[in-house]
C-alpha positions as CSV (number, residue, x, y, z in Angstrom):
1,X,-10.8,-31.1,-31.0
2,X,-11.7,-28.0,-32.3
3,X,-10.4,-24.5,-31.2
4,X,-13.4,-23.7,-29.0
5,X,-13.5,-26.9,-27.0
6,X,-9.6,-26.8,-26.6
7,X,-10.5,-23.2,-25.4
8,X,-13.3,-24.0,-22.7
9,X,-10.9,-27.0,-21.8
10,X,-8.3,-24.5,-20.9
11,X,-10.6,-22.3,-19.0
12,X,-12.1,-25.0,-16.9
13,X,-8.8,-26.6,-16.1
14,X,-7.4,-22.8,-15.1
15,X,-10.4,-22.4,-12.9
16,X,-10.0,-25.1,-10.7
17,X,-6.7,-24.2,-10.8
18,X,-7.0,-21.0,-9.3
19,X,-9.7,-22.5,-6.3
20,X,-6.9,-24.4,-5.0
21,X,-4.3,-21.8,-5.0
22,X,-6.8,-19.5,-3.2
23,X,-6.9,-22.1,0.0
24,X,-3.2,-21.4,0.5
25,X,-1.9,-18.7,2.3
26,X,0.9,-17.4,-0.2
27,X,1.3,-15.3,-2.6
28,X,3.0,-16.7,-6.1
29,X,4.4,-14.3,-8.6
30,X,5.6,-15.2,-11.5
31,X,8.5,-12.8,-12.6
32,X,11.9,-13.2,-14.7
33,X,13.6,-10.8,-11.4
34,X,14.6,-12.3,-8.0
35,X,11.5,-10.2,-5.6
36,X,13.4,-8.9,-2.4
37,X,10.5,-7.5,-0.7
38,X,6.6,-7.4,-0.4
39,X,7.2,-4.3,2.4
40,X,5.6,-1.4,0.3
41,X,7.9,1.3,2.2
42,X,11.2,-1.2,1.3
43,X,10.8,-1.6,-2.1
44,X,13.7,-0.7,-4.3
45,X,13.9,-1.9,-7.4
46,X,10.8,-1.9,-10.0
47,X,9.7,-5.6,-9.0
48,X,9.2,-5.0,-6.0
49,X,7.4,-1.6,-6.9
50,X,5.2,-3.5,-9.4
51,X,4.0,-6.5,-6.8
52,X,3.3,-3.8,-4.0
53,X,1.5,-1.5,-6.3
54,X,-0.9,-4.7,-7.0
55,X,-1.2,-5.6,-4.2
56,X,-1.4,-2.7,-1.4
57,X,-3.8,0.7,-1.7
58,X,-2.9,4.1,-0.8
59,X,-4.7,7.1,0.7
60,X,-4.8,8.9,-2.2
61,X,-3.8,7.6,-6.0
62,X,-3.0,9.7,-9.1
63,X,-5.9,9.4,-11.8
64,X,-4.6,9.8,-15.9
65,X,-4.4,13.3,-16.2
66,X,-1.4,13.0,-12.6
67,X,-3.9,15.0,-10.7
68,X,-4.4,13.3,-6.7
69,X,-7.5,11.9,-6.1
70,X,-8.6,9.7,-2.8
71,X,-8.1,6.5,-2.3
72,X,-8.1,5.3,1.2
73,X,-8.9,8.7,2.1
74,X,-11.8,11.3,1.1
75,X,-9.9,13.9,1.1
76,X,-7.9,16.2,3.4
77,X,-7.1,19.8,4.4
78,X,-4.2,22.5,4.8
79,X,-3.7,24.0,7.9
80,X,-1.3,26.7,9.1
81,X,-0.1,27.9,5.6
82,X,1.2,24.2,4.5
83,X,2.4,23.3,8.1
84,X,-0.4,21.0,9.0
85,X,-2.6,18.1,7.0
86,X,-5.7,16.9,8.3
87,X,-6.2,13.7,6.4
88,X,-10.2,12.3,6.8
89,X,-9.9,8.4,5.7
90,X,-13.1,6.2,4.5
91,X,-15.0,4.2,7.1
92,X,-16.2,0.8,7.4
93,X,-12.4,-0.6,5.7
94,X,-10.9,-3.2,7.0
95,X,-7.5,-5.1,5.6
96,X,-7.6,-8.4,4.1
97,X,-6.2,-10.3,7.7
98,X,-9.7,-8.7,9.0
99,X,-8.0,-5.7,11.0
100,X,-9.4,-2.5,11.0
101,X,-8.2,0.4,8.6
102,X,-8.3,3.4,10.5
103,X,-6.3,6.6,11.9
104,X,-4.2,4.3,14.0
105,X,-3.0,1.9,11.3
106,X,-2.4,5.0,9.0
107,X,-0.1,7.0,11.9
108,X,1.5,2.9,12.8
109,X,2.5,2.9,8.9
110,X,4.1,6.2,8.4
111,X,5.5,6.3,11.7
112,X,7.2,2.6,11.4
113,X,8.6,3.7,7.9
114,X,10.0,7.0,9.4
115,X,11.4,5.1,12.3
116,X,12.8,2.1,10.4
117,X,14.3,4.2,8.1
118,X,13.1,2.3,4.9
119,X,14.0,2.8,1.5
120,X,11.0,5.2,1.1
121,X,11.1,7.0,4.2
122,X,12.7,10.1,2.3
123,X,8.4,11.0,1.3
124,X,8.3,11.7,5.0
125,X,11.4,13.2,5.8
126,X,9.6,16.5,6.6
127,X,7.3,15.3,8.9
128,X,7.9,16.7,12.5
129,X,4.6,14.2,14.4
130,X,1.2,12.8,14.1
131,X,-2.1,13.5,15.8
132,X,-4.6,11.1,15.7
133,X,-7.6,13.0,15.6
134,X,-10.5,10.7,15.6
135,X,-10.6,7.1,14.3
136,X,-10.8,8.4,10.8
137,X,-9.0,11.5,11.1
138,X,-5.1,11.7,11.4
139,X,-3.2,15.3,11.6
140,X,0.5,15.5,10.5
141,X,2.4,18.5,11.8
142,X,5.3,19.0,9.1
143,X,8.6,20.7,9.9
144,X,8.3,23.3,7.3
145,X,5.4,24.4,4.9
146,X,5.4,22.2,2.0
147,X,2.6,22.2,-1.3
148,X,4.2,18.5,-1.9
149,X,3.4,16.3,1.6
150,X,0.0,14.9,-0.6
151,X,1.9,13.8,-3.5
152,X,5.2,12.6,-1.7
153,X,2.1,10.7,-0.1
154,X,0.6,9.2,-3.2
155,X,3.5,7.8,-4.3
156,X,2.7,4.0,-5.2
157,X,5.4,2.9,-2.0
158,X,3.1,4.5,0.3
159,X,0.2,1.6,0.4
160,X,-1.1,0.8,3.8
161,X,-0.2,-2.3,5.6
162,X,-2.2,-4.3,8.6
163,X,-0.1,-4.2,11.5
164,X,-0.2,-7.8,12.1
165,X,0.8,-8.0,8.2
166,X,4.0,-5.8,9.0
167,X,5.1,-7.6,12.1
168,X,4.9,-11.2,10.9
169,X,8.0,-12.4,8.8
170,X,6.8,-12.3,5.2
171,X,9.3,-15.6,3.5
172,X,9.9,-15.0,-0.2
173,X,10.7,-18.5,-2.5
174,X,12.8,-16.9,-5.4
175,X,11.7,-18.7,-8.7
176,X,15.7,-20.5,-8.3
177,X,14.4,-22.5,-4.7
């Protein structure tokens, strides 16, 4: 058989393949480290980063020149000389267990990292509350002026999680089960 057969051979067989992993409702990663988390706000080590980077998106994302550009959001504004963000998030969004992204779920994940104390939670350590402004508008009142709340919040452990997702138990089969 010649290369190009054995290719399209491979190709088909990988397809169909892939259809019947898609039925199933976990997610298989194939990695050389033990993965401890699939918790964004949790993750530690670079795995763990790596997976949740793939897999969750952010309100805002760095582009290739490290400058912030929207994600999840469209943008935001400064308020009271760095004391207050006024983040405006993109409509019509919805996770991929069909809830909807909006000003609630963004306020539910920061405040349940904050509370929780995850790994993470130090990005938010300088927010004093939030003030959900409209369904796609969320104010967050910081303790103290900062120029850095927007990047603290684009860093890749800050994806947004469904809060169904967050509250069901999320079992992780190391590749030694």
């Amino acid at each position: 058989m010649n290369t190009t057969k054995k290719t399209l051979v491979l190709a088909v067989a990988l397809g169909l393949s892939a259809n019947a992993f898609a039925a199933q409702d976990k997610v298989v990663v194939a990695s050389t480290a033990t993965v401890q988390t699939l918790n964004p706000h949790n993750a530690g080590v670079t795995m763990d980063m790596s997976i949740a980077n793939a897999i969750y998106d952010g309100l805002f994302k760095f582009d290739e020149n490290m400058q912030v550009q929207p994600n999840l959001a469209t943008g935001y504004e400064v308020k009271d000389n760095g004391k207050t963000y006024v983040i405006n998030l993109r409509e019509g969004i919805k996770f991929t267990d069909g809830t909807a992204f909006n000003a609630e779920a963004v306020k539910f994940n920061f405040q349940d990292e904050i509370d929780k104390k995850q790994r993470r939670a130090s990005l938010l350590s300088n927010v004093e509350s939030f003030k959900v402004l409209s369904e796609y508008s969320l104010q967050v009142n910081l303790k103290s002026p900062s120029n850095t709340f927007i990047n603290n919040i684009t860093h890749p452990s800050q994806g947004m999680i469904s809060l169904q997702l967050s509250r069901n138990t999320v079992k992780i089969l190391s590749h030694t089960q």
